[in-house]
C-alpha angles and dihedrals in degrees: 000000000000083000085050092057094050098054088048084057088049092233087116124036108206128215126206132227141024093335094031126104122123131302121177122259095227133044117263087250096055100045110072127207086253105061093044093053084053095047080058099049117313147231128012089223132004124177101248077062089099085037092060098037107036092148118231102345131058096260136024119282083216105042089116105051107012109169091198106046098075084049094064093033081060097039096047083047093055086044092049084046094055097039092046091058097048125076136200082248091053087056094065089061125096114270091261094059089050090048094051085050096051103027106101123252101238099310118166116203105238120247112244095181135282119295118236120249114251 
């Protein structure tokens, strides 16, 4: 199933018969982590998320001031960031040279205020 998904994403070509089985379509180095997580089942969080799951009421209670919705938007951007950057190739490497691929160049996370104390 999960080889399947991925033809369909066209990330693997499949042959028929005795020599057949799956290759990728693309070279390692061309298909990155991302699409293929994707390909599997997609995003943590996506915005139609609330949409979709609103509880007991056709909308969200909180649509209009959601404290944790900017958190996993910023939290599903860092993760695209990362998985966009590494490759299938890049997995083969030892864990310092992934490292050296994902970790980010310098990025500061940007201050949205303080939060108040409960």
């Amino acid at each position: 199933k999960i080889l399947r998904l991925m033809r369909r994403a066209s990330l693997l070509t499949a042959t028929r018969g005795k020599a057949g089985g799956y290759t990728l379509a693309r070279p390692a180095s061309a298909i990155t982590v991302g699409e293929v997580l994707a390909a599997l089942g997609g995003r943590l969080w996506d915005a139609a998320f609330c949409e979709r799951h609103a509880g007991g009421s056709d909308e969200c209670a909180n649509l209009g001031e959601c404290s944790i919705r900017p958190v996993l938007r910023y939290v599903q951007e860092a993760i695209d960031h990362v998985l966009a950057q590494l490759s299938l190739a890049d997995l083969l490497a030892t864990e310092t040279e992934v490292v050296a691929v994902v970790r980010p160049r310098s990025k500061t996370l940007p201050v949205v205020g303080r939060l108040r104390s409960a």
